[in-house]
N, C-alpha and C positions, 0 to 999 in steps of 0.2 A: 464460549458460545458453541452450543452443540451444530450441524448440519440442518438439521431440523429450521433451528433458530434461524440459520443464514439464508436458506431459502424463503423464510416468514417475509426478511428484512427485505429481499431480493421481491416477491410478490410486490412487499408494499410500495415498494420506489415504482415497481412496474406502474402499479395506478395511479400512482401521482404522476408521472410521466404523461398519462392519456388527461390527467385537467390542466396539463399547457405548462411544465416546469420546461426550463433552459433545455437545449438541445444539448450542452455538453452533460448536464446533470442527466439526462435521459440513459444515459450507458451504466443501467443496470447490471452488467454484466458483472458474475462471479467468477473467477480465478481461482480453485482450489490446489493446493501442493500437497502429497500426503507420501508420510515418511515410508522405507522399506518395507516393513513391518506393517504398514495400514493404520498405526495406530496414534499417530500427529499427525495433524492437519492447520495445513495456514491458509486463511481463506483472505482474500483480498476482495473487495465491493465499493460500492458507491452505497454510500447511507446520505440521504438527501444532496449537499452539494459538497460533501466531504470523501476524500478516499480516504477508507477504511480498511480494518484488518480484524482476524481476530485468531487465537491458538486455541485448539484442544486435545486433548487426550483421551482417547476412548469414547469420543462424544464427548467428555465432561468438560466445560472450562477451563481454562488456565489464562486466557488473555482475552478478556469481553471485550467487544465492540469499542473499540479504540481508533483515535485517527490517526493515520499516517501524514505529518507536516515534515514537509523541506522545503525550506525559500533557498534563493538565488537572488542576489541583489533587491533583498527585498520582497520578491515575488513570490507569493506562497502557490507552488507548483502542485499541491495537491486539493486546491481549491477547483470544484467543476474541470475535475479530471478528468478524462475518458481513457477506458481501457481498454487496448487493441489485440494487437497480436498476440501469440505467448508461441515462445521457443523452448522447449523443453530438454532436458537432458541428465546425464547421470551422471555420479561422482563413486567411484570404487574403486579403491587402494588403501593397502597397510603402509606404514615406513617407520623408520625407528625412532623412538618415542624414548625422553630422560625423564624421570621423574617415578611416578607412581608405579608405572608399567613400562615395558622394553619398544611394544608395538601398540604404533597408536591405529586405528581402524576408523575410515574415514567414507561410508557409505551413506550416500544421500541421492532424494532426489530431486532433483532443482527445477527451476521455469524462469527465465529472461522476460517477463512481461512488461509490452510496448505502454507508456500512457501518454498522454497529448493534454498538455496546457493551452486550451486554445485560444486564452486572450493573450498571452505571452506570444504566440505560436511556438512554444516548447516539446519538443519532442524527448521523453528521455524513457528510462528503465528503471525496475523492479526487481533486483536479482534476488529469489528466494530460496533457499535451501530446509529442504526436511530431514530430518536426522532419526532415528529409532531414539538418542535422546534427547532433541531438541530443535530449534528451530534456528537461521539462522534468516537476515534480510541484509540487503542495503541498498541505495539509489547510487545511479550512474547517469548522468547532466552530461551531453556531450557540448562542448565550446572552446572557444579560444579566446586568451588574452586573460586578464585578473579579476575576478569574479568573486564575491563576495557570499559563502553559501552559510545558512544557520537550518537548525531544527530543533523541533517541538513533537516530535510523535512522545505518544501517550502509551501505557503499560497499566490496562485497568485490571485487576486480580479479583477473583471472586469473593464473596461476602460471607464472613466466615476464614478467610486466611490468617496465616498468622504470617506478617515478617521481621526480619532482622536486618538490620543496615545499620553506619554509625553517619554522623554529619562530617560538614567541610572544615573542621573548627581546627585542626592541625593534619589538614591533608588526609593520606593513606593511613595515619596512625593512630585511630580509635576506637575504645573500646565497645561492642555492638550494641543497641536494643532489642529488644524483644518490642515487638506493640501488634495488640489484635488490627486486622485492615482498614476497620472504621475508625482508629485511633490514631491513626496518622492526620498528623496537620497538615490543611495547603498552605505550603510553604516550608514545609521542612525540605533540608537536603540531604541526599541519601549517595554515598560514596559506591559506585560499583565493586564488585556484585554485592547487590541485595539479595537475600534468600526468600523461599516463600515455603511453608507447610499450607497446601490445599485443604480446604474444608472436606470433611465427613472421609476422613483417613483416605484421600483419592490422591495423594502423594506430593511431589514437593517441584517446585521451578526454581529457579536462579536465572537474574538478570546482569548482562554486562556485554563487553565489546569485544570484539578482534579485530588482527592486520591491523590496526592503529597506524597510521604513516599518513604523512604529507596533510595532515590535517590535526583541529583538537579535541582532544581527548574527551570521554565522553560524562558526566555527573547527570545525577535524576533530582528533579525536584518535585515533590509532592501539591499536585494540582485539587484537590480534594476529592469525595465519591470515588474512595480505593484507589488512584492513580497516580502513576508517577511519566513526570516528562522529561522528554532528553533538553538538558542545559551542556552547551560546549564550553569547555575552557573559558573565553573570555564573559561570558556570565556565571562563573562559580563563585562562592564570593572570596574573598582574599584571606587565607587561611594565616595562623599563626608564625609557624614557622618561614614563610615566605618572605613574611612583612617585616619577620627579626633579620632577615639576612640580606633581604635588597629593598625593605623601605615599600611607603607607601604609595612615593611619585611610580616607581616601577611596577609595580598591583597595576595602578589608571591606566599605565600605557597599555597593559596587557587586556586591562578589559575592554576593548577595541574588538568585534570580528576579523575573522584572519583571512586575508585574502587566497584564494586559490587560483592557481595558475593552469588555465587548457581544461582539462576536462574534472568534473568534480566526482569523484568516487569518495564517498563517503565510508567508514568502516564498517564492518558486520556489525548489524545489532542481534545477540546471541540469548536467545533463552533454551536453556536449558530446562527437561522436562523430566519425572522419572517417577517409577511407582515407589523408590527407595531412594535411602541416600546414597547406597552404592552405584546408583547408574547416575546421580550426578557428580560424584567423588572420580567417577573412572569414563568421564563422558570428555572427547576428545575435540569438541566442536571448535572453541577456542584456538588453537592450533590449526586446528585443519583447515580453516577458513585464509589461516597466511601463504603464505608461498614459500617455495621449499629452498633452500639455502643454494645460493651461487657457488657453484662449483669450480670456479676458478678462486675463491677464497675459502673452500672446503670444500677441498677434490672429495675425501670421503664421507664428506655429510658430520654425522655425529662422531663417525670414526676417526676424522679426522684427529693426527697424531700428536698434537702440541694443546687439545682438547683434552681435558683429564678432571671429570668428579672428583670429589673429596669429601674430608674433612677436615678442619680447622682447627687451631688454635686462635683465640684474640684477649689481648690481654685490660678490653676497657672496662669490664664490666667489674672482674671478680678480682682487682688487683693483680700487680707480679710489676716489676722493674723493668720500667719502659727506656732504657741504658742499652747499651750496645750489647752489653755483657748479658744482662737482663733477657733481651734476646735471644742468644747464642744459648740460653740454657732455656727458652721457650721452646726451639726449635728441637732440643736435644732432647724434651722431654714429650716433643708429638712426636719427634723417631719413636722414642719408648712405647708410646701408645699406639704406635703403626699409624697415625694421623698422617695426613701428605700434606698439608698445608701450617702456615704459621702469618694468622694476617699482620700487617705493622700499621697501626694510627701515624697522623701526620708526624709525628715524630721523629722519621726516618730522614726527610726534609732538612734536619740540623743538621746530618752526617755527610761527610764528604764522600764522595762516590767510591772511592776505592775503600771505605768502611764498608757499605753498601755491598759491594762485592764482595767483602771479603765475610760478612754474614750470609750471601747467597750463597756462597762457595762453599760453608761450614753447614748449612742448613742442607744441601743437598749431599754433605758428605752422611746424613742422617736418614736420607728418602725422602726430606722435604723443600719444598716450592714456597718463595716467597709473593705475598702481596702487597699492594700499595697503595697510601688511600693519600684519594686526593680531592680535593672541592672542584668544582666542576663550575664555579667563577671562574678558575685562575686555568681554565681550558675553553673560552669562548672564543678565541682566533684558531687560524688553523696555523700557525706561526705554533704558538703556545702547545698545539695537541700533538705537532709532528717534535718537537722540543721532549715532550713527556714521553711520547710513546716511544722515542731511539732511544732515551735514557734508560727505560724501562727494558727495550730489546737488547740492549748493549749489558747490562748489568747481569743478565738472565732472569730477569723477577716470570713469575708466570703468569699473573693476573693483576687489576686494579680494583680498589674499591674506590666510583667513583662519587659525588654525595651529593646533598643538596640541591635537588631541583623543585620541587614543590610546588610545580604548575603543569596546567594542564594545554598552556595555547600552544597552539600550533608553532611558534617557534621555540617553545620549548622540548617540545615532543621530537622533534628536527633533529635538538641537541644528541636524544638516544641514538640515533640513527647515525649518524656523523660519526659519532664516538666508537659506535661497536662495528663501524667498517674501518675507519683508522685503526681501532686496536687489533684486529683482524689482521690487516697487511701488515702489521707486525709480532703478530703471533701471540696475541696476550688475549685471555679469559679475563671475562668485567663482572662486576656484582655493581649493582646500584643501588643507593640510598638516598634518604628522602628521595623518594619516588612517586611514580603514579604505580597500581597495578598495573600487571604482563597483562599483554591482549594479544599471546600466540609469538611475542620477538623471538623467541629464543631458537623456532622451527628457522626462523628465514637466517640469524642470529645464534649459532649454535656458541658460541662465545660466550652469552650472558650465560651464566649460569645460575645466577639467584639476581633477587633486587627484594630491599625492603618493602616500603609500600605496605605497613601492618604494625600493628603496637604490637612490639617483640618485648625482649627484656630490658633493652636500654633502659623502657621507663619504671624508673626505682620509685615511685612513690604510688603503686600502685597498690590498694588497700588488699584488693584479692582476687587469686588467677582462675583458680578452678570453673566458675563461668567462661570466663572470657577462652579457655585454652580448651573446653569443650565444644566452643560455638564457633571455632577460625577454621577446624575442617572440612564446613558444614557451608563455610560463609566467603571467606577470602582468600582461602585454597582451591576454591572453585575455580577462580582465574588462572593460576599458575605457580610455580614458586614462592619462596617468600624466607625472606632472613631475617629469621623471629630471635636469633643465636637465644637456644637452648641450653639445658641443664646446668643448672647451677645451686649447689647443694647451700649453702648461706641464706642466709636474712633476707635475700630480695626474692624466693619463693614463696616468700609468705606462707601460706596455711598448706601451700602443697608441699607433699613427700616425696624424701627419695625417690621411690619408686617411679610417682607420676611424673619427674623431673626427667629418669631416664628416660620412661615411654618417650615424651615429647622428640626424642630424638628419630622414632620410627615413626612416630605420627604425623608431625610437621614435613612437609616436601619440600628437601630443599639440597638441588644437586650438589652445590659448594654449602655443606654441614658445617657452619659456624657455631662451635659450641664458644657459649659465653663464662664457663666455669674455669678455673684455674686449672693448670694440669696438674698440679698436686693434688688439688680436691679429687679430681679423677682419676689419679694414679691409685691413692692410699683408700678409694670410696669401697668396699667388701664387694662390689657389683662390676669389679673393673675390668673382667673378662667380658662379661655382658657389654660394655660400653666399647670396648675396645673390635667387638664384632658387628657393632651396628653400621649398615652402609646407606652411602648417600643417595644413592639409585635403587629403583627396586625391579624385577620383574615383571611383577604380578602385585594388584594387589586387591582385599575385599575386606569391604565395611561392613562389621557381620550386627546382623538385626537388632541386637539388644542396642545400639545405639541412638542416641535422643540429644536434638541440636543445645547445647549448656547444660547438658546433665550427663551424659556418660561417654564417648569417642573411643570405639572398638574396632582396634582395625587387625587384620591378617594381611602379613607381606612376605613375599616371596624374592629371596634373592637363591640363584640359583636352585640347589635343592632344599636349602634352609627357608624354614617359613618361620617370620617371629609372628609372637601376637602382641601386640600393645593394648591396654588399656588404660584412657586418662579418664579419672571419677572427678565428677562434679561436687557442689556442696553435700552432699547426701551422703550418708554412708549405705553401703549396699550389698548385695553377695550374688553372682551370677553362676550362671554353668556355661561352659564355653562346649560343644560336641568339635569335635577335633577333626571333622570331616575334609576338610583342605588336607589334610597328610596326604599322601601318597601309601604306597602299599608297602607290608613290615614295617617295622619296629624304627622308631626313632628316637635320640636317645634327647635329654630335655635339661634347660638350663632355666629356672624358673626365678625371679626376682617379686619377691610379693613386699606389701608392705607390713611395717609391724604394728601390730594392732596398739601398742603405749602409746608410740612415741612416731611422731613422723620422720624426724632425721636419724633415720637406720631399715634396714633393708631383712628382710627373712632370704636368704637363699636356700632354693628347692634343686634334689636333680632326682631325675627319675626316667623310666620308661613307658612310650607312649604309642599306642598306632591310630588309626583312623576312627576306629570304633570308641578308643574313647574320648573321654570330656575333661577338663580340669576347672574346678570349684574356686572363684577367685572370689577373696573378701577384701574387698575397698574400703578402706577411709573415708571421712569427708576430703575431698582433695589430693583422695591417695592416686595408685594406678598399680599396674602391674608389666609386667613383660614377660617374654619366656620365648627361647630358642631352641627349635626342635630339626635336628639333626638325623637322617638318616643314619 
């Protein structure tokens, strides 16, 4: 909804006001928030006896006339709302940022706006944030004692959108849709974040959460007339995976509202805004909106010393000998690879402790850190969590993979929280599986370093990737990490090549780099220098233009002074020009990985010299991709 429009809406309440509506509906009054930049705007109103909201960008739509609901036992607080005060203020600072880029930038400008439920007599808040890419909100209920809160605000998108979302049908792990805006059912459900491409090429949103805590997590369900509404946790409906692992009685108990205790701060509801996909690929809203890590469990933040990126070996996907011995030469062959990591499946569980040690002991005589996975049943006491996590510190392993949660209520949301402060006091980095998406843990949380929450490779019965691995950096990377574990040159790539198989490891964000391939496939792969230089952290990085959401994923990263390019291709076969303007100044020298045009499973390598001025001509497969490292 344009300014224009808000003020139309804003007149017409005026008049209804003078032929005798309610005195609370009478506070026409508009709230506008607009980002640094001037160029987002969140406008808050009264439309008849609903408070309302609506997002734009340059004038243009992005979020029509939508209503803002949150109950509180019941009570729908934004029924003949009124709107009072507004406290205004600013948000400016950098801090260091893992993932895509080194420093994330967190400029905004905010408004605490007063509202009053007056048949309740409810007094509460409005916290709004404008970002140059996005928006962020959420309610603040002051009270005491256990209190019951639910919501229902609405996400209208304009006519003419296109988005992407998958349903609840196995949690975080599905593959996305495509559907024009009007093609959406009410009634479908839609896993955050949903993506959005705006009508008449005026650019793209992304909807989803942050801060997550002390409450449940957030799903959208399709209302009809373009919109999607926030459903919590205990109305999502009861996914697959959930129902295999703890039954149907347990689903009922959970779909209950979860009570809260004292005061109700709900999470950020975060859209994301941008003329590209690069300012929503590299938009830090998510994060910023958390709070920054205790410094008595990470005196230096990210730096902190027993914190350490990687990458991985794991042996579930692409076979290898899951034995002791099996191990001892998994480990010995991520030395070779200069990998830092070697994850172990429950397997390790059989071995007696001092095996355990004496595979850590051997795996760090290589430069590598073991991991440990564990189901995260058999960690619901805190008997059971301080039991695993001494074993874990006593043994020296350096992280855990911990699994299976696959809900979204609030006391399961609890469990993340729990877990990555005990593993913390004891010094251990966590990856989580079956999961919900990140909504910012990792800022308060420097310990997580990845978490599933995405159809990675596990699933082997997958017809074909090349959509789906073009449309997750566009769609479910927008949240945060994600452990897709990559590359893997066999049968379960399906139609995609080499080539595309390496890309995935620059394209995909994910600080603990789980690759899913065998270390021999990627020892003896002609590409194994290229592979061997790929890092888990980046810089810097840019989604350069030719990029299109299930059809092509180009990205420029920056570590240090190396910049790679990745390229993952779609169904299509295609041929682009890349201008090479991200270099720096002189000559760089170039390690190129293309694919071959017969055959997918084999790789062309290119080297050559390159500087800024020029371009390099990549020809794509259906399914292929490319990469290339350029070295000062």
């Amino acid at each position: 909804m344009t300014r224009q429009h808000t003020l139309a809406v804003l007149a017409a309440l005026g008049a209804l006001c003078c032929l005798g509506w309610p005195v609370a509906a009478q506070t026409s009054r508009s709230v506008e928030v607009t980002s640094p930049d001037g160029k987002i705007a969140f406008a808050v109103f009264n439309q008849g006896e609903r408070l309302s909201y609506a997002v734009s960008r340059g004038g243009q739509p992005v979020i029509e006339t939508s209503p803002l609901v949150i109950s509180v036992d019941g009570v729908d607080l934004g029924h003949k709302a009124a709107i009072g005060d507004v406290e205004r203020y600013q948000v400016d600072e950098t801090y260091p940022w893992r993932g895509g880029h080194s420093e994330a930038t967190n400029h905004a400008a905010g408004a605490r706006i007063s509202l009053a439920h007056e048949e309740s007599d409810t007094r509460y808040t409005l916290d709004v944030r404008a970002f140059d890419e996005g928006v962020a909100f959420r309610h603040v209920v002051p009270g005491e004692g256990g209190r019951v809160p639910d919501e229902a605000t609405a996400f209208t998108f304009p006519a003419g959108s296109t988005a992407w979302y998958h349903d609840f049908e196995n949690h975080y792990e599905s593959m996305y849709l495509r559907k024009d805006i009007a093609d959406v059912e009410d009634g479908e459900w839609a896993a955050p974040p949903i993506t959005i491409k705006l009508p008449g090429e005026t650019g793209y949103a992304a909807l989803t959460e942050g801060a997550l805590g002390g409450y449940s997590g957030m799903g959208l369900q399709a209302t009809g007339n373009r919109a999607f509404a926030i459903r919590l946790g205990h109305a999502q409906p009861l996914n697959y995976p959930f129902e295999l692992r703890y039954g149907k009685d347990e689903g009922e108990r959970l779909a209950k509202p979860a009570e809260v205790m004292g005061p109700v701060t709900t999470p950020w509801r975060v859209v994301l805004v941008g003329p590209d996909l690069d300012t929503l690929v590299n938009a830090d809203i998510v994060h910023n909106v958390s709070a920054p890590p205790d410094a008595a469990l990470f005196p230096e933040g990210f730096a902190t010393a027993w914190i350490k990126p990687g990458r991985s070996l794991w042996r579930y996907l692409d076979g290898g000998d899951n034995s002791f011995e099996g191990m001892k030469e998994f480990s010995r062959m991520a030395g070779e690879l200069g990998f830092e990591y070697n994850l172990l499946e429950g397997f390790w569980q059989k071995w007696p402790e001092r095996q355990l040690r004496e595979l850590i002991a051997f795996s760090k005589q290589h430069g590598v850190g073991i991991w440990l996975w564990k189901h995260s049943r058999d960690l619901r006491t805190p008997e059971a969590r301080k039991a695993f996590f001494e074993l874990c510190e006593r043994v020296g392993a350096a992280g855990v993979k911990l699994d299976f949660f696959d809900h979204e209520h609030k006391e399961v949301v609890a469990l993340y929280e729990v877990m990555l402060r005990e593993a913390a006091e004891h010094e251990i980095m966590v990856n989580f599986h079956g999961a919900n998406k990140p909504t910012g843990e990792s800022r308060t949380w420097p310990n997580e370093l990845t978490r599933e929450g995405i159809y990675g490779f596990e699933r082997s019965k997958t017809p074909a990737w090349a959509v789906h691995n073009t449309t997750l950096p566009f769609t479910r990377y927008l949240a945060g990490h994600a452990d897709y574990t990559p590359v893997v040159f066999g049968d379960r790539r399906r139609e995609t090549s080499w080539a595309h198989q390496i890309a995935t490891a620059a394209v995909f964000t994910s600080p603990l780099l789980v690759y899913g391939g065998h270390p021999k496939s990627l020892l003896e792969n002609p590409a194994v220098e290229m592979i061997k230089s790929i890092p888990s952290t980046w810089d810097e990085t840019v989604v350069l233009p030719v990029s299109e959401i299930g059809e092509i994923a180009a990205f420029a990263r920056r570590s240090g002074k190396q910049w790679f390019l990745a390229v993952l291709n779609g169904p299509n076969a295609r041929t682009i020009r890349v201008p090479l303007t991200i270099l720096g100044d002189g000559s760089h020298r170039a390690l190129l990985v293309r694919d071959r045009r017969e055959t997918a499973d084999a790789v062309v390598l290119d080297e050559g010299q390159f500087t800024r001025q020029d371009a390099v001509e990549i020809v794509l497969r259906p399914g292929g991709g490319f990469i290339g490292r350029f070295t000062p």
